[in-house]
N, CA, C and O atoms as CSV, one atom per row, in Angstrom:
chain,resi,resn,atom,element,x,y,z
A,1,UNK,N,N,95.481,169.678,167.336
A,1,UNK,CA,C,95.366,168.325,167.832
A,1,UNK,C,C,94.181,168.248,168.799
A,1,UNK,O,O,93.963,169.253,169.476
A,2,UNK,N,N,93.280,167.030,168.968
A,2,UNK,CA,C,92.512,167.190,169.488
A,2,UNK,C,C,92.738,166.002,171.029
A,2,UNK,O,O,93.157,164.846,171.089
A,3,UNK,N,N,92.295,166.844,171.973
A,3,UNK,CA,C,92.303,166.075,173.731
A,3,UNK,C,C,91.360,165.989,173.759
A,3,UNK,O,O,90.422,166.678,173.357
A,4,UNK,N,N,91.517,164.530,174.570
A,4,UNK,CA,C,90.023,164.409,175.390
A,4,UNK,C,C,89.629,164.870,176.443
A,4,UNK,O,O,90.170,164.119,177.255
A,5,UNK,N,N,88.704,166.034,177.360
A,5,UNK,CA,C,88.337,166.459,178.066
A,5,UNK,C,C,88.730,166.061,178.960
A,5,UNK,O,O,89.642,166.544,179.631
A,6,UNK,N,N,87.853,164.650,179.259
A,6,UNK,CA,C,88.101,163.567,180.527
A,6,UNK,C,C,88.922,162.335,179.959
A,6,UNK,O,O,88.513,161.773,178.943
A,7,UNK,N,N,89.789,162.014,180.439
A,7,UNK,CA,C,90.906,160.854,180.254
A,7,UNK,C,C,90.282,159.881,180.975
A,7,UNK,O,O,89.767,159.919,182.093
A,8,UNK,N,N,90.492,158.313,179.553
A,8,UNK,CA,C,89.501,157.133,180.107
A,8,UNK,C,C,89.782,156.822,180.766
A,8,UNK,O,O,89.062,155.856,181.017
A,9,UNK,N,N,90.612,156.930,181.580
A,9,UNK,CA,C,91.139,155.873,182.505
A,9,UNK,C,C,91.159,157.059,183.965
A,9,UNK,O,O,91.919,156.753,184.884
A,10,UNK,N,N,90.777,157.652,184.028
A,10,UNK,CA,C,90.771,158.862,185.058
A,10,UNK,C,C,91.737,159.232,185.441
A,10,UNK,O,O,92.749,158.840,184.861
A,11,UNK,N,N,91.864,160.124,186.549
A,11,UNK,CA,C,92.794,160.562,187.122
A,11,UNK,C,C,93.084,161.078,188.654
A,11,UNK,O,O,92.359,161.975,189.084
A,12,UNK,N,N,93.966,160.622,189.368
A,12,UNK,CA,C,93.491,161.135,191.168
A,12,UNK,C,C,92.251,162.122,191.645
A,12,UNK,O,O,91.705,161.968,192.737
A,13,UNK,N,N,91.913,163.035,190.815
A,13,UNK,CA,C,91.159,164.260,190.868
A,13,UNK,C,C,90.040,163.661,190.711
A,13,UNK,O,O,89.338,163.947,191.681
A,14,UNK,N,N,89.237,162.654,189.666
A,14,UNK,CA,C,88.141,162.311,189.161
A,14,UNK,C,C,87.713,160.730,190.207
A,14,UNK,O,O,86.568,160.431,190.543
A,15,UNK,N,N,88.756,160.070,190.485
A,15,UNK,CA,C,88.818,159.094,190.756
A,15,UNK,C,C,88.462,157.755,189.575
A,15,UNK,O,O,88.359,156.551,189.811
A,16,UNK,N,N,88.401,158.090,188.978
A,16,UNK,CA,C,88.678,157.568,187.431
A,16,UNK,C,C,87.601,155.958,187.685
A,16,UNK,O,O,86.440,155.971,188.095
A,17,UNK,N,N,88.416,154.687,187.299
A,17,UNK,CA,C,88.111,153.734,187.246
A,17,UNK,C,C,87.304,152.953,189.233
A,17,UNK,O,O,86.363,152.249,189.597
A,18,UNK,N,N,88.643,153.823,189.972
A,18,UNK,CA,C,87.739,153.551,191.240
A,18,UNK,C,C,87.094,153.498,191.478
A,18,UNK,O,O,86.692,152.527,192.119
A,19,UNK,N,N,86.078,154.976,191.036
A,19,UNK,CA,C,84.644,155.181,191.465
A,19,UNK,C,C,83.780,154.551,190.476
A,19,UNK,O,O,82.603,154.393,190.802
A,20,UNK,N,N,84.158,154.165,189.331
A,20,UNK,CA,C,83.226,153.461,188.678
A,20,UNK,C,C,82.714,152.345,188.851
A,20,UNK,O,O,81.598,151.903,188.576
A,21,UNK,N,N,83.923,151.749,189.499
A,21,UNK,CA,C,84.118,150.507,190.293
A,21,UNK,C,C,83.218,150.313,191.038
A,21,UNK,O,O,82.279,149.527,190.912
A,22,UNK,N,N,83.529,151.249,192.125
A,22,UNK,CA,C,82.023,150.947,193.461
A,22,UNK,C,C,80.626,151.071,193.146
A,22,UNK,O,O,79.745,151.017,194.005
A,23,UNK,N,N,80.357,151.286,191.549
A,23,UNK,CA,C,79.023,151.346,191.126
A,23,UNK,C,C,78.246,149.749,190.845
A,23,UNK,O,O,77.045,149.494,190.929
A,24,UNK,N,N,79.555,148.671,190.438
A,24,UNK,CA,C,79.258,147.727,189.650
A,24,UNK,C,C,78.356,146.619,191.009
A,24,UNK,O,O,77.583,145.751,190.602
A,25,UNK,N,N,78.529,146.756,192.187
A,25,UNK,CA,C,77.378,145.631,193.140
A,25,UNK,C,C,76.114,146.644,193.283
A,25,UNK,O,O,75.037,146.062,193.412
A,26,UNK,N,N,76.080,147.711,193.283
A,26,UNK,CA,C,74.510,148.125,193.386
A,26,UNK,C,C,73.748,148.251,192.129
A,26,UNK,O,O,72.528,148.090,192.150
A,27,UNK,N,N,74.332,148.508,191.111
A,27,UNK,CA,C,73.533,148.329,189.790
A,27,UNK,C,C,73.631,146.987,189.425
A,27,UNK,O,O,72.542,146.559,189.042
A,28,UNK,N,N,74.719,145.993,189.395
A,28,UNK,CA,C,74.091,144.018,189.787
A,28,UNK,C,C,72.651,144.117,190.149
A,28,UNK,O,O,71.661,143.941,189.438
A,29,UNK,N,N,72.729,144.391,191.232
A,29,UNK,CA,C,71.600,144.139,192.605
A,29,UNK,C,C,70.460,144.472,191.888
A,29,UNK,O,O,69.429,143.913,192.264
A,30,UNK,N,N,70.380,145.237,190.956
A,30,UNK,CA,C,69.371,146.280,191.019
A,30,UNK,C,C,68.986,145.433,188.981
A,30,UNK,O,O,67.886,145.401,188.428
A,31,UNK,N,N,69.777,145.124,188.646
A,31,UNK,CA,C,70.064,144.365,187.508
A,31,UNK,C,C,69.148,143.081,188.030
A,31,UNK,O,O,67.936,143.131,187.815
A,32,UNK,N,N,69.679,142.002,188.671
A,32,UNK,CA,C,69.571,141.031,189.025
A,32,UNK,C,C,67.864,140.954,189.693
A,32,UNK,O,O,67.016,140.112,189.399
A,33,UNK,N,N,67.750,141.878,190.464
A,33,UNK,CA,C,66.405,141.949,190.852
A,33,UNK,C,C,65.228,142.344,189.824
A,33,UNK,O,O,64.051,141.984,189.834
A,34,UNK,N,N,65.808,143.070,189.066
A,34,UNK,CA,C,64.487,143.494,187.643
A,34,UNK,C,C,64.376,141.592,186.858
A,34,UNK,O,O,63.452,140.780,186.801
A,35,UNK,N,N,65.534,141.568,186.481
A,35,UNK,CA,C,66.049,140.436,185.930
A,35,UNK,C,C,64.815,138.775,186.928
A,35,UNK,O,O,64.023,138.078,186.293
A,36,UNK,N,N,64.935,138.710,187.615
A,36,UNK,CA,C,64.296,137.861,188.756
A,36,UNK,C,C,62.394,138.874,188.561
A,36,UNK,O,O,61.503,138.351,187.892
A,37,UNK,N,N,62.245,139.853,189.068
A,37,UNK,CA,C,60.804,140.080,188.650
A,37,UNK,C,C,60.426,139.819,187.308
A,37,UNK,O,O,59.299,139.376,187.085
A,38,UNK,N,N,61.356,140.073,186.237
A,38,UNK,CA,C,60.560,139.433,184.847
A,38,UNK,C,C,60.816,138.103,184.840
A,38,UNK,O,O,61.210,137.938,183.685
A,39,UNK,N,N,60.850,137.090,185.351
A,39,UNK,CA,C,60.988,135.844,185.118
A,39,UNK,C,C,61.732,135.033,184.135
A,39,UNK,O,O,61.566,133.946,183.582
A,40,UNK,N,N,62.830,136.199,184.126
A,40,UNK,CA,C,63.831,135.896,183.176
A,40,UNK,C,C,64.958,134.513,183.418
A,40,UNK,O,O,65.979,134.918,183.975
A,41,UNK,N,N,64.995,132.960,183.118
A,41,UNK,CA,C,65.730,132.481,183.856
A,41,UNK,C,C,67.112,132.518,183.466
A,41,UNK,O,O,67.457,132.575,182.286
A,42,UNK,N,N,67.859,132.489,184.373
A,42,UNK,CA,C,69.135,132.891,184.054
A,42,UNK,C,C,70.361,131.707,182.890
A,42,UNK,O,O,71.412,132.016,182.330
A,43,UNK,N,N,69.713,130.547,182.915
A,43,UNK,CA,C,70.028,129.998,181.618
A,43,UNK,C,C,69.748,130.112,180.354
A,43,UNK,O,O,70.147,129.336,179.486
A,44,UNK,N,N,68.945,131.224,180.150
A,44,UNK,CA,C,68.937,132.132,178.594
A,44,UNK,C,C,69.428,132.802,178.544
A,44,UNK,O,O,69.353,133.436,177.492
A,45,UNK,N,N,70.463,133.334,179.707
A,45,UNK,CA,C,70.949,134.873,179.386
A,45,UNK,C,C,71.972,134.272,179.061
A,45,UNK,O,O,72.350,133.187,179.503
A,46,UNK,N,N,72.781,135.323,177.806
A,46,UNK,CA,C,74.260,135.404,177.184
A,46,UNK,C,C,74.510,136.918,177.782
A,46,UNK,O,O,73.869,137.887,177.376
A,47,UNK,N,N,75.735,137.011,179.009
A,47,UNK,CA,C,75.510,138.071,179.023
A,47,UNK,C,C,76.951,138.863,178.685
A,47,UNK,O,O,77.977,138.502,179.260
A,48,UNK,N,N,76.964,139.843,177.824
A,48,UNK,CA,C,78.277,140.338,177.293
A,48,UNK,C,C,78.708,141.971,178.178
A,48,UNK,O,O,78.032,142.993,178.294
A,49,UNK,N,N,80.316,141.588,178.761
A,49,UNK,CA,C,80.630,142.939,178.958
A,49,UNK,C,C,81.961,143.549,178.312
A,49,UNK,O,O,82.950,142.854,178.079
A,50,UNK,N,N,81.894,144.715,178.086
A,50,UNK,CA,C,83.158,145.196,177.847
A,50,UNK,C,C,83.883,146.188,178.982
A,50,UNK,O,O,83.359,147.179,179.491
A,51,UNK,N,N,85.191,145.679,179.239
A,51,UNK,CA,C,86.064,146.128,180.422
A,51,UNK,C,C,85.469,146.355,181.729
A,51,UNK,O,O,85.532,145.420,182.527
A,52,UNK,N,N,84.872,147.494,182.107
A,52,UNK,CA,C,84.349,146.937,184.027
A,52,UNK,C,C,83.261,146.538,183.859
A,52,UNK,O,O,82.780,145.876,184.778
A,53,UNK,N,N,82.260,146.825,182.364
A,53,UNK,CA,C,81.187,145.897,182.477
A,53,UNK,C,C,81.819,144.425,182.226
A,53,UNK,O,O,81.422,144.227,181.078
A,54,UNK,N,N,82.369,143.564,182.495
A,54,UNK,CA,C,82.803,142.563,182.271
A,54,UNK,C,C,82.741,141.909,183.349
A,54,UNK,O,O,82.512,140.707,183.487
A,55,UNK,N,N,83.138,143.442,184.882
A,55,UNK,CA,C,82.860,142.943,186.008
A,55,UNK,C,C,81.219,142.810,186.432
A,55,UNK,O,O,80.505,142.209,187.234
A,56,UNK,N,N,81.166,143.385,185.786
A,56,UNK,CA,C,78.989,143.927,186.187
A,56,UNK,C,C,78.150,142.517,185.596
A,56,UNK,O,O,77.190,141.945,186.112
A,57,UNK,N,N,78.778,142.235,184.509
A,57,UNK,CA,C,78.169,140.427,183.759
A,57,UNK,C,C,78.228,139.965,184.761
A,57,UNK,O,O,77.172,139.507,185.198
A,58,UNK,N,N,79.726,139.829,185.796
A,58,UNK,CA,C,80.196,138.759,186.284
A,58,UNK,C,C,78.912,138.763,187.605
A,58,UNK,O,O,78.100,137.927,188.000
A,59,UNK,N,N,79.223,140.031,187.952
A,59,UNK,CA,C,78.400,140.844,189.372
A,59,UNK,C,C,77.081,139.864,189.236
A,59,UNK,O,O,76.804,138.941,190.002
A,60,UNK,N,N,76.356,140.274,188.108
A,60,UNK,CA,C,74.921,140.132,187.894
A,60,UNK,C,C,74.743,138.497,188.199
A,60,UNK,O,O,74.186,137.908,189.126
A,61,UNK,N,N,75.282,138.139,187.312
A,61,UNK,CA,C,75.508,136.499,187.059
A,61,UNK,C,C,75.717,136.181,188.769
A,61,UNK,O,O,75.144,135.147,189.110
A,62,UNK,N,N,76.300,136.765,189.665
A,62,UNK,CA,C,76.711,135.807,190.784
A,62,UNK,C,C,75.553,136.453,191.448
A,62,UNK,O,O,74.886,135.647,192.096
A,63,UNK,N,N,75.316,137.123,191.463
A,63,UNK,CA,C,74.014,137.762,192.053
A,63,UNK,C,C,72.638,137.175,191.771
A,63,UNK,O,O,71.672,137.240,192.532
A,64,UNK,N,N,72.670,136.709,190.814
A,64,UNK,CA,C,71.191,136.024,190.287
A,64,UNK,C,C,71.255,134.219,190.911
A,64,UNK,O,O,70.311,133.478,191.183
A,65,UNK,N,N,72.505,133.997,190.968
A,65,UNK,CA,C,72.771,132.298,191.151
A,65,UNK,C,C,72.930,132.375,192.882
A,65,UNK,O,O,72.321,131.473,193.456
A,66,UNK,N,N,73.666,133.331,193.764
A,66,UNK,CA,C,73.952,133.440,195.211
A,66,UNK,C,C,72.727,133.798,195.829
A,66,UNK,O,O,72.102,133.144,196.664
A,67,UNK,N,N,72.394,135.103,195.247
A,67,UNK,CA,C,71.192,135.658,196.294
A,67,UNK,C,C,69.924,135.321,196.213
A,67,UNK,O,O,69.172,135.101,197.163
A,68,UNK,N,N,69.605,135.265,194.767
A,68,UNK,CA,C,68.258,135.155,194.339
A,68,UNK,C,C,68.182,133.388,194.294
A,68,UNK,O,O,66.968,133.184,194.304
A,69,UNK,N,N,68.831,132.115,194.253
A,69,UNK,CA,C,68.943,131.309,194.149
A,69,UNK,C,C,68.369,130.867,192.383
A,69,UNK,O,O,67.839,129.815,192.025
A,70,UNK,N,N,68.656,131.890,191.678
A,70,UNK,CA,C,68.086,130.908,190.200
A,70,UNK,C,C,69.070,130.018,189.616
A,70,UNK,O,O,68.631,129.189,188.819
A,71,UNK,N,N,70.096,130.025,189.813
A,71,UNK,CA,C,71.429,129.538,189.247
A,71,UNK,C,C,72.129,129.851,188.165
A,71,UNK,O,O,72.431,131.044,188.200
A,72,UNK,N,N,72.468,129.380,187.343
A,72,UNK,CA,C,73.724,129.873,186.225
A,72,UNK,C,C,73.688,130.367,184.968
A,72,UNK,O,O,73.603,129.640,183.978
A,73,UNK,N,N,73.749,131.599,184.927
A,73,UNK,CA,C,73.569,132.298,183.287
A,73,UNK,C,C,74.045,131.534,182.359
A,73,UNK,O,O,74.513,130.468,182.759
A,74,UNK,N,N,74.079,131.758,181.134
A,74,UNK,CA,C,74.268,130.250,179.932
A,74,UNK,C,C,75.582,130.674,179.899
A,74,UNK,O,O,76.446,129.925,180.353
A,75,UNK,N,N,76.024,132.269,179.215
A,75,UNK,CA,C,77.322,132.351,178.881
A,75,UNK,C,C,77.420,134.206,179.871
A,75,UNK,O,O,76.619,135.100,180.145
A,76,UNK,N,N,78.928,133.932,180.088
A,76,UNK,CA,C,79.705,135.375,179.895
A,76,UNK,C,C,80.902,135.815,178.892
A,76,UNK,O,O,82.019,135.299,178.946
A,77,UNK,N,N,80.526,136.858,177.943
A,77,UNK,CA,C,81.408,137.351,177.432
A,77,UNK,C,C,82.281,138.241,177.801
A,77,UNK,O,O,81.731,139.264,178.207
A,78,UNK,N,N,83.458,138.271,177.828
A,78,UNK,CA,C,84.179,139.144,178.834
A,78,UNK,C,C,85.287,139.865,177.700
A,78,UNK,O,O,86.325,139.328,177.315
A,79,UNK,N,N,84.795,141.180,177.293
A,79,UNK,CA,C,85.809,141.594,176.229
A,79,UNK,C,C,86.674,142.772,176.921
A,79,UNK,O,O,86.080,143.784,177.291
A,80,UNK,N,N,87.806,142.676,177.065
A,80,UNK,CA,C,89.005,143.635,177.552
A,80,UNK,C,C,88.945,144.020,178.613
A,80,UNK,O,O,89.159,145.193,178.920
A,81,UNK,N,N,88.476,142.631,179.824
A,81,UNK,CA,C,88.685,143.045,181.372
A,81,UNK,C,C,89.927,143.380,181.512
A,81,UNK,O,O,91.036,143.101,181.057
A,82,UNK,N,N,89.058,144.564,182.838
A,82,UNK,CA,C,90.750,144.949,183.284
A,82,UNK,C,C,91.303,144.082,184.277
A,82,UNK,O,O,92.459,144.246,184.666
């Protein structure tokens, strides 16, 4: 039978989904700011995530409309937030 090494969903030891978690506002930031130097406006973007990227769409999207003042991405797809 075959295991998976690392279990998706982590585990106390790895810190699993937690630590992935605290990744999703500095890669926004860092998203949102490339995003803003290419003159990308944020009413063309469709932006799709699956599970904590779902939070990182959301991240980016509020990040581009709050900080940077461009305003509102067209769409978010949000497939199997947690």
């Amino acid at each position: 039978m075959v295991q998976s090494v690392v279990p998706s969903q982590g585990n106390v030891l790895n810190g699993g989904v937690f630590v992935a978690g605290s990744w999703i506002a500095p890669v926004a930031e860092v998203v949102a700011q490339q995003l803003k130097d290419w003159g990308i406006d944020p009413s063309s973007l469709n932006l799709v995530g699956h599970s904590l990227g779902t939070l990182l769409s959301s991240e980016i999207a509020w990040q581009l409309k709050n900080i940077h003042g461009l305003g509102d991405v067209g769409t978010i797809t949000a497939l199997d937030p947690p």
